[in-house]
N, CA, C and O atoms as a Tinker XYZ file with bonds, in Angstrom:
   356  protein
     1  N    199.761000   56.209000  109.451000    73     2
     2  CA   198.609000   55.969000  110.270000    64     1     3
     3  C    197.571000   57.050000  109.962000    63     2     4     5
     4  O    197.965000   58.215000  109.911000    81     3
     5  N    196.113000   56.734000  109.726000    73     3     6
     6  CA   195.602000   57.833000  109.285000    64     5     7
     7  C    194.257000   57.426000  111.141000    63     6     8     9
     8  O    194.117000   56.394000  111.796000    81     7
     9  N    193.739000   58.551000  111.259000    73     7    10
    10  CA   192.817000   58.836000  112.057000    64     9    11
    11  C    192.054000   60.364000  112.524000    63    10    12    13
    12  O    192.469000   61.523000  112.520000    81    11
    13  N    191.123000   59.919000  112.805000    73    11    14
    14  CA   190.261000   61.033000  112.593000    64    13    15
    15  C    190.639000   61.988000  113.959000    63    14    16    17
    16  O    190.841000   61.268000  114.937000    81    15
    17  N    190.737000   63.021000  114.162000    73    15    18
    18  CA   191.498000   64.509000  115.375000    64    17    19
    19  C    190.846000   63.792000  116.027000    63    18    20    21
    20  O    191.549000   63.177000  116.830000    81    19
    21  N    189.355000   63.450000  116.110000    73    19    22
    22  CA   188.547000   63.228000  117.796000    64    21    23
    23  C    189.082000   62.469000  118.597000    63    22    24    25
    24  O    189.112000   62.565000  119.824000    81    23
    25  N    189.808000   61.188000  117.505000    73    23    26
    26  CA   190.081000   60.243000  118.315000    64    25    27
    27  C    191.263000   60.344000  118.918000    63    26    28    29
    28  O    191.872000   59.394000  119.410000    81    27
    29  N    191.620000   61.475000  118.902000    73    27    30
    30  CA   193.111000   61.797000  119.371000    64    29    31
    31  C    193.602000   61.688000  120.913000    63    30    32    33
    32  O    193.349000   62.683000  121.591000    81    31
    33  N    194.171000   60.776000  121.467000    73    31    34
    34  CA   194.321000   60.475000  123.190000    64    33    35
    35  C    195.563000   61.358000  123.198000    63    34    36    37
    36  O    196.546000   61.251000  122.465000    81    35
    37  N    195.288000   62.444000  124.372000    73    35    38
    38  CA   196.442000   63.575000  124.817000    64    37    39
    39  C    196.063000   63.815000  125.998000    63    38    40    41
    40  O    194.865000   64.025000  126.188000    81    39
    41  N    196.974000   63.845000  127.072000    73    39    42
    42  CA   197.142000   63.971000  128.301000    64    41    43
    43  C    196.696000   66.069000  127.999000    63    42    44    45
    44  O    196.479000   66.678000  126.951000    81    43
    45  N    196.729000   66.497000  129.286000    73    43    46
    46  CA   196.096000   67.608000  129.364000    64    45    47
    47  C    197.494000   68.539000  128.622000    63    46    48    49
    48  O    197.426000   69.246000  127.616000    81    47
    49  N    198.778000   68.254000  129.519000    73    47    50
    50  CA   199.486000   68.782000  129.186000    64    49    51
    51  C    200.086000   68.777000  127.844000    63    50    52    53
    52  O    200.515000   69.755000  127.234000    81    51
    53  N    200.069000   67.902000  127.572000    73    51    54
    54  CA   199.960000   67.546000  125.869000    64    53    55
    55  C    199.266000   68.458000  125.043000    63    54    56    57
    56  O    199.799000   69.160000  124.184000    81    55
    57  N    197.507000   68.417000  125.453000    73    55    58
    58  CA   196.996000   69.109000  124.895000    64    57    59
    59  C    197.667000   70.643000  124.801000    63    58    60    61
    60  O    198.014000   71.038000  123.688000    81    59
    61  N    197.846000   71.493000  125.955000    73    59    62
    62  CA   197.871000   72.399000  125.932000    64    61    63
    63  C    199.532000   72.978000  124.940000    63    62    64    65
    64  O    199.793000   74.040000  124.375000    81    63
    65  N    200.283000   71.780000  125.107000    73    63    66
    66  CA   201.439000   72.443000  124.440000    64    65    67
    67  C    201.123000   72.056000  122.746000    63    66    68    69
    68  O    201.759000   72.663000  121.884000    81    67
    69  N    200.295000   71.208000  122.429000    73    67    70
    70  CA   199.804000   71.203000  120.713000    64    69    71
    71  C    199.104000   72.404000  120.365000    63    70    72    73
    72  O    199.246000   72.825000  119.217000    81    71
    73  N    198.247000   73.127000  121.308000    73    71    74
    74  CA   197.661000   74.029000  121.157000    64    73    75
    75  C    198.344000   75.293000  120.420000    63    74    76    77
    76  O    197.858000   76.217000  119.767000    81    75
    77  N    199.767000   74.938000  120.816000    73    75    78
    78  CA   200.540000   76.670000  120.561000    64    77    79
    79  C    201.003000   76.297000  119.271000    63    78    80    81
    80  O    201.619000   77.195000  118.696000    81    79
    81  N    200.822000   74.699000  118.349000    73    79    82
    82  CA   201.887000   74.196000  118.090000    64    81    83
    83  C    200.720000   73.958000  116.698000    63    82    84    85
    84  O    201.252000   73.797000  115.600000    81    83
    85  N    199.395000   73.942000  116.750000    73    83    86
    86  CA   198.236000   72.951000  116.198000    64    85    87
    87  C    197.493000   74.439000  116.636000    63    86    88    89
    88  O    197.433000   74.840000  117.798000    81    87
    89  N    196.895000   75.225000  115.342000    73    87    90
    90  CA   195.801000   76.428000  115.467000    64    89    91
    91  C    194.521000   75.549000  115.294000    63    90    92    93
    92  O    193.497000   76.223000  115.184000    81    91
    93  N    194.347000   74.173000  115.245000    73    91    94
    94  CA   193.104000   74.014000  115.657000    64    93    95
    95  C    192.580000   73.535000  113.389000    63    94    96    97
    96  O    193.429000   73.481000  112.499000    81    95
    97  N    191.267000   73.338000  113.216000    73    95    98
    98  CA   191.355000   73.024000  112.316000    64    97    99
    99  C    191.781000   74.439000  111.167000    63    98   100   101
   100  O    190.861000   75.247000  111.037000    81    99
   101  N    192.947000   74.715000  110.455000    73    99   102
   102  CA   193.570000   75.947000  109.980000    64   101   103
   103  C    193.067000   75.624000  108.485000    63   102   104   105
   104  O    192.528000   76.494000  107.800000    81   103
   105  N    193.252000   74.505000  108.095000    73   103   106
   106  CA   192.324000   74.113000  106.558000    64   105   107
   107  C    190.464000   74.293000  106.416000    63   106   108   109
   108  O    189.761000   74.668000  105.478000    81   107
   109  N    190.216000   73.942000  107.475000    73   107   110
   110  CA   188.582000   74.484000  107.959000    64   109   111
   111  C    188.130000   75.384000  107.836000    63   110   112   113
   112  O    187.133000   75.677000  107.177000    81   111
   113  N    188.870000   76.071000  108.533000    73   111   114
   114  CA   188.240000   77.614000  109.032000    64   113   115
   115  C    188.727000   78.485000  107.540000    63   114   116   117
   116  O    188.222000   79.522000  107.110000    81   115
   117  N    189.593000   77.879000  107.085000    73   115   118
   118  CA   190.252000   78.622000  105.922000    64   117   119
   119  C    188.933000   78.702000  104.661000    63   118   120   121
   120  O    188.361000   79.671000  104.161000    81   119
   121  N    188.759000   76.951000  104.406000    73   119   122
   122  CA   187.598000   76.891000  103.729000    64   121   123
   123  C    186.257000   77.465000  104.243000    63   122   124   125
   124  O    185.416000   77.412000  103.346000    81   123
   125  N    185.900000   77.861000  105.099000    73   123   126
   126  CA   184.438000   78.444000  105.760000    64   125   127
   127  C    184.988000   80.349000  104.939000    63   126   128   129
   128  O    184.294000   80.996000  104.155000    81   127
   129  N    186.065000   80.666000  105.369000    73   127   130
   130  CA   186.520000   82.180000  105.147000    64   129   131
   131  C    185.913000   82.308000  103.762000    63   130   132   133
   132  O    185.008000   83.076000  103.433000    81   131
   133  N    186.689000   81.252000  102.849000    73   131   134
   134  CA   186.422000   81.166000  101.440000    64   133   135
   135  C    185.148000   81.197000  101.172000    63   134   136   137
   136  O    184.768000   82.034000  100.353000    81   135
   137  N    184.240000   80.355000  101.753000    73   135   138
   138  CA   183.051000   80.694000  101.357000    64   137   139
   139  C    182.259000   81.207000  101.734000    63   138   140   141
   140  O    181.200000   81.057000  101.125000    81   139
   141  N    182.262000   81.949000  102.719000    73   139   142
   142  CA   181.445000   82.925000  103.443000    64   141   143
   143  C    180.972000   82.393000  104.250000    63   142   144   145
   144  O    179.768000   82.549000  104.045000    81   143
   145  N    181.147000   81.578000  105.463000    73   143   146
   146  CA   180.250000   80.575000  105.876000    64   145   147
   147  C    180.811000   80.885000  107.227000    63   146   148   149
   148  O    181.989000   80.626000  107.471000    81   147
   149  N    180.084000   81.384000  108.045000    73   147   150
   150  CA   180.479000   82.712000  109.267000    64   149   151
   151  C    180.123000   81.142000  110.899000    63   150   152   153
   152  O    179.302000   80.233000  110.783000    81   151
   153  N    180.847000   81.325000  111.889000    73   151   154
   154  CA   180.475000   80.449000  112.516000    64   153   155
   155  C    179.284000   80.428000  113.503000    63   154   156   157
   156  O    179.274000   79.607000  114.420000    81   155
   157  N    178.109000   81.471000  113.302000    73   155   158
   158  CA   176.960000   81.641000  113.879000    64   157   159
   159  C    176.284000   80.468000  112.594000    63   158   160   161
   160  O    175.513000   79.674000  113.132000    81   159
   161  N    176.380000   80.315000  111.598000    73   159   162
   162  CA   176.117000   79.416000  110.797000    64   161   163
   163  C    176.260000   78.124000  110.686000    63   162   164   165
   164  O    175.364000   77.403000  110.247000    81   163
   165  N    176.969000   77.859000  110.927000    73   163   166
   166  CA   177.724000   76.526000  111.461000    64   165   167
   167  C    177.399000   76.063000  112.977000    63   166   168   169
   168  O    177.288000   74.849000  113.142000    81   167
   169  N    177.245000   76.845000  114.019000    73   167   170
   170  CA   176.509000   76.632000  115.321000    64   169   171
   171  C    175.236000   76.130000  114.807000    63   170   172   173
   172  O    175.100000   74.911000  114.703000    81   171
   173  N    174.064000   77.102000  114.394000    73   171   174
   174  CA   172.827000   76.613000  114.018000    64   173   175
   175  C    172.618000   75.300000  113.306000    63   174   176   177
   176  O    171.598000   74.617000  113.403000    81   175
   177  N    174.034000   74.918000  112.341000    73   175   178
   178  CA   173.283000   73.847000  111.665000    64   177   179
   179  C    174.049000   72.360000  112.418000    63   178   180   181
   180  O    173.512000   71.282000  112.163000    81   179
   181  N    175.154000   72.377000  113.225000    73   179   182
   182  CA   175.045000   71.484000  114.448000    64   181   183
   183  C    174.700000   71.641000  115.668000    63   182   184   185
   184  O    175.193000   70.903000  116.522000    81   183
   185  N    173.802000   72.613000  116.006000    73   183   186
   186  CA   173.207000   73.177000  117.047000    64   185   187
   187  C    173.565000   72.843000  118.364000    63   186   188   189
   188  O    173.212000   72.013000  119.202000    81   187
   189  N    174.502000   73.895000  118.261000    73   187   190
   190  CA   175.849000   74.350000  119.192000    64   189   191
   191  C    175.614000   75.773000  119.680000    63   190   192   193
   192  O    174.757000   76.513000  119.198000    81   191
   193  N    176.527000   76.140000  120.781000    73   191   194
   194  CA   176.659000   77.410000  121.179000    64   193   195
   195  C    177.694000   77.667000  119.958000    63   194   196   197
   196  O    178.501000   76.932000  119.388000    81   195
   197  N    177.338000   78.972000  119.807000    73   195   198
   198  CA   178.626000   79.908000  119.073000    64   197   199
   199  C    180.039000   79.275000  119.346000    63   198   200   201
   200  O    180.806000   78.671000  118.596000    81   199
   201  N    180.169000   79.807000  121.402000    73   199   202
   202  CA   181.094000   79.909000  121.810000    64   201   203
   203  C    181.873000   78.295000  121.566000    63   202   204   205
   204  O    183.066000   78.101000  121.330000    81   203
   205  N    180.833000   77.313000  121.702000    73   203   206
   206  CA   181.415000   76.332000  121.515000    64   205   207
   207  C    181.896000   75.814000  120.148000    63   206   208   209
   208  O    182.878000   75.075000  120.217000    81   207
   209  N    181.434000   76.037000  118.995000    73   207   210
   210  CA   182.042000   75.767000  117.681000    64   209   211
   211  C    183.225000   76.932000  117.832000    63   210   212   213
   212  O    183.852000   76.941000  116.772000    81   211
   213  N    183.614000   77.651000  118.512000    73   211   214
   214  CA   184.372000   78.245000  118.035000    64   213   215
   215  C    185.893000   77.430000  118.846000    63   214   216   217
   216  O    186.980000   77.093000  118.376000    81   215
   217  N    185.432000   77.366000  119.932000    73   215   218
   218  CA   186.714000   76.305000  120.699000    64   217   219
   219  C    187.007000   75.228000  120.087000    63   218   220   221
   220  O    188.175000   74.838000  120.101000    81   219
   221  N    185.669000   74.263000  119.182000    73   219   222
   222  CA   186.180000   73.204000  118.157000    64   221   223
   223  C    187.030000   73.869000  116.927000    63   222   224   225
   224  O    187.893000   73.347000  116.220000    81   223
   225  N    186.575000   75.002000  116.911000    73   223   226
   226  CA   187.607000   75.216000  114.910000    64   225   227
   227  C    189.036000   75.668000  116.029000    63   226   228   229
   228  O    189.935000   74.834000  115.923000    81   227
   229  N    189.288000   76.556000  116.810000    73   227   230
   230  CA   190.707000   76.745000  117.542000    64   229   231
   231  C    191.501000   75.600000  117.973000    63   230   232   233
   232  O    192.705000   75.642000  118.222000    81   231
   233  N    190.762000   74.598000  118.042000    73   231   234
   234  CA   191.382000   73.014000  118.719000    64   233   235
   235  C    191.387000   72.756000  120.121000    63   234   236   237
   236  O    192.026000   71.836000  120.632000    81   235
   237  N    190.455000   73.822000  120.937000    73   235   238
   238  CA   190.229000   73.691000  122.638000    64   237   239
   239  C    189.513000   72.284000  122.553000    63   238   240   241
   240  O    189.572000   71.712000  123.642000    81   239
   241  N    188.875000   71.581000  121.610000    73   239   242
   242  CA   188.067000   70.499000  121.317000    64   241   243
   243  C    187.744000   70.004000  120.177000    63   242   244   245
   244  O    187.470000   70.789000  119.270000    81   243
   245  N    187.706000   68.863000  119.993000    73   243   246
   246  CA   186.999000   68.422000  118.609000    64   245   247
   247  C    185.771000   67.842000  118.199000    63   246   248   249
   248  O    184.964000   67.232000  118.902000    81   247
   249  N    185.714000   68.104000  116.954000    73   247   250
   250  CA   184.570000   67.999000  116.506000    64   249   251
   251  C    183.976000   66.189000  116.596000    63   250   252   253
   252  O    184.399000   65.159000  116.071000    81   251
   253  N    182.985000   66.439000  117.396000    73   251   254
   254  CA   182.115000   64.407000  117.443000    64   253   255
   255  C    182.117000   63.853000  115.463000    63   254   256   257
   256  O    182.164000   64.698000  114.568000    81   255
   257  N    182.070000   62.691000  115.257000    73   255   258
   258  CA   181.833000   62.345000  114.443000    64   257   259
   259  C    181.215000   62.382000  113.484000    63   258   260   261
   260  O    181.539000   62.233000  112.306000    81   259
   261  N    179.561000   62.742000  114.323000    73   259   262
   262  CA   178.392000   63.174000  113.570000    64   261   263
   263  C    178.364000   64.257000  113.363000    63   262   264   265
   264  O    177.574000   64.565000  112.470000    81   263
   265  N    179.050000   65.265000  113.930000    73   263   266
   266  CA   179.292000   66.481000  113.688000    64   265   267
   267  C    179.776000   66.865000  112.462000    63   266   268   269
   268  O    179.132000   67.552000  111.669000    81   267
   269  N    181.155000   66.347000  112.230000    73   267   270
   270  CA   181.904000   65.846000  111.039000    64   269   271
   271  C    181.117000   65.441000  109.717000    63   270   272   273
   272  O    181.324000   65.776000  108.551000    81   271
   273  N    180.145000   64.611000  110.274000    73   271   274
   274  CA   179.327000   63.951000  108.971000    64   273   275
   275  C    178.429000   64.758000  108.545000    63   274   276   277
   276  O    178.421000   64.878000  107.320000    81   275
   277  N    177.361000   65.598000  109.339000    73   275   278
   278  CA   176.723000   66.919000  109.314000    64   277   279
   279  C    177.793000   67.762000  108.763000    63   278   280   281
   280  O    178.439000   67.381000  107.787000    81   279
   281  N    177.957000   68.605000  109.193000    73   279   282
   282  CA   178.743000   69.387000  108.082000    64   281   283
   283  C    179.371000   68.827000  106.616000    63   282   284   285
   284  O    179.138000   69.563000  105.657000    81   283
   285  N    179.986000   67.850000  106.402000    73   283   286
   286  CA   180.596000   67.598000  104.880000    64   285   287
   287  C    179.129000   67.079000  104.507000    63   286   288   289
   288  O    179.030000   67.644000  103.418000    81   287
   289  N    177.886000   66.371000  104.670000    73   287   290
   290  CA   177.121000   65.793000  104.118000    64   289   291
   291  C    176.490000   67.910000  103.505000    63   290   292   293
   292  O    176.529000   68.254000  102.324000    81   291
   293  N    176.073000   68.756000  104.519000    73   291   294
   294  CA   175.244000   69.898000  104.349000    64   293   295
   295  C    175.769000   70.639000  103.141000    63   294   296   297
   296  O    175.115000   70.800000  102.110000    81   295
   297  N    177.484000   71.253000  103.424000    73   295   298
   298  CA   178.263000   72.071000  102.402000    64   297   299
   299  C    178.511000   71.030000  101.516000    63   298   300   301
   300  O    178.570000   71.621000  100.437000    81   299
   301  N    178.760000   69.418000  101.217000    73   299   302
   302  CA   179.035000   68.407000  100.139000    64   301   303
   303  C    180.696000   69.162000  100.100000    63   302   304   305
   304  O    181.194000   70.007000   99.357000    81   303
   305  N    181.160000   68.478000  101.146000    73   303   306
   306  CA   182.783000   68.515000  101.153000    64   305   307
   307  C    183.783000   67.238000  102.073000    63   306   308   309
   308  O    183.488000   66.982000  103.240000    81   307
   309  N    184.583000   66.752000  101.591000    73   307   310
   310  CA   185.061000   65.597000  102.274000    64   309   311
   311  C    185.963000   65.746000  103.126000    63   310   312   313
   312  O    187.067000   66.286000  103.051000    81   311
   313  N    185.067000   64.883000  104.516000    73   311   314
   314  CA   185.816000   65.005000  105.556000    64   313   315
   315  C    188.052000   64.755000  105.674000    63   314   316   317
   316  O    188.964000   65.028000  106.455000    81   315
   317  N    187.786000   63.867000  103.865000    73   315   318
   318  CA   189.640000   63.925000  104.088000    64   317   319
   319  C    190.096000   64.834000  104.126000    63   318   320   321
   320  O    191.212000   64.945000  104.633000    81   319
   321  N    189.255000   66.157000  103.469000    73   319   322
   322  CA   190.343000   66.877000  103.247000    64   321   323
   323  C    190.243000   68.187000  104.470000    63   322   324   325
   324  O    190.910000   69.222000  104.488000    81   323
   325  N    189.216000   67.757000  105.413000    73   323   326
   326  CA   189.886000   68.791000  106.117000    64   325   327
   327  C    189.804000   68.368000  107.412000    63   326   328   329
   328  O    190.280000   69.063000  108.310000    81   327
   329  N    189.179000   67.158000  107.671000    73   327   330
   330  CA   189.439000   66.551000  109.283000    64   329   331
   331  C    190.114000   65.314000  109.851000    63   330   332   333
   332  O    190.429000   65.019000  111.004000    81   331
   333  N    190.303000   64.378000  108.133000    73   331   334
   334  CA   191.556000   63.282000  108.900000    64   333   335
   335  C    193.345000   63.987000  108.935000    63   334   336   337
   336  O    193.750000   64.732000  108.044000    81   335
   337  N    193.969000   63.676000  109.804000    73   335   338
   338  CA   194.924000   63.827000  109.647000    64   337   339
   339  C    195.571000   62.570000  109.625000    63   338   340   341
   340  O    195.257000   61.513000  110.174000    81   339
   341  N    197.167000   63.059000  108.413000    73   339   342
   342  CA   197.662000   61.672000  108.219000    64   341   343
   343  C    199.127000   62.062000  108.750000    63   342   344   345
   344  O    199.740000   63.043000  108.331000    81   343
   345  N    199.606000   61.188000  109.708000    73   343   346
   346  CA   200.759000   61.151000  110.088000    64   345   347
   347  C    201.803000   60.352000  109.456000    63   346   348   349
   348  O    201.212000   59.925000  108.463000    81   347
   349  N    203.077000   59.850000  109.412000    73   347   350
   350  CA   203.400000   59.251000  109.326000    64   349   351
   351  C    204.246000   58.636000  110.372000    63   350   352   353
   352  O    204.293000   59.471000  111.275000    81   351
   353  N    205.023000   57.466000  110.746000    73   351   354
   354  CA   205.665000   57.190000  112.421000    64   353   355
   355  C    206.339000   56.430000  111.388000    63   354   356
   356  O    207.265000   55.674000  111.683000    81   355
């Protein structure tokens, strides 16, 4: 089953125990490290609070769609490889 994190349905408690379990996007933030791409940067260009892109890359929330599409369209990087996740069941 492939689908995109946003669309992800989790009860609260759910959420909070993926949290310890799921650092949130860890391939993301990895690629931003790599390229120098600091998250006061990434606020400005989906014009966000700081504080709030930073709760989306930890996984307190996820990133909207267009959000998603803004960023891979700006840096030219595909959303497969760092925001679908593929499960298998």
């Amino acid at each position: 089953m492939i689908y995109l994190r946003c669309f992800q349905e989790e009860t609260s408690i759910d959420r909070k125990e993926s949290i310890v379990k799921d650092t949130g996007y860890t391939k993301f933030k990895a690629w931003l490290r790599e390229n120098h791409v600091k998250v006061t940067d990434l606020a400005e260009l989906l014009g966000l609070q700081v504080s709030t892109v930073s709760k989306k890359l930890n996984g307190y929330s996820d990133f909207t769609v267009e959000e998603i599409r803004t960023i891979c369209l700006h840096y030219n990087i595909s959303a497969d490889n760092f925001f679908i996740a593929y499960k298998v069941s």
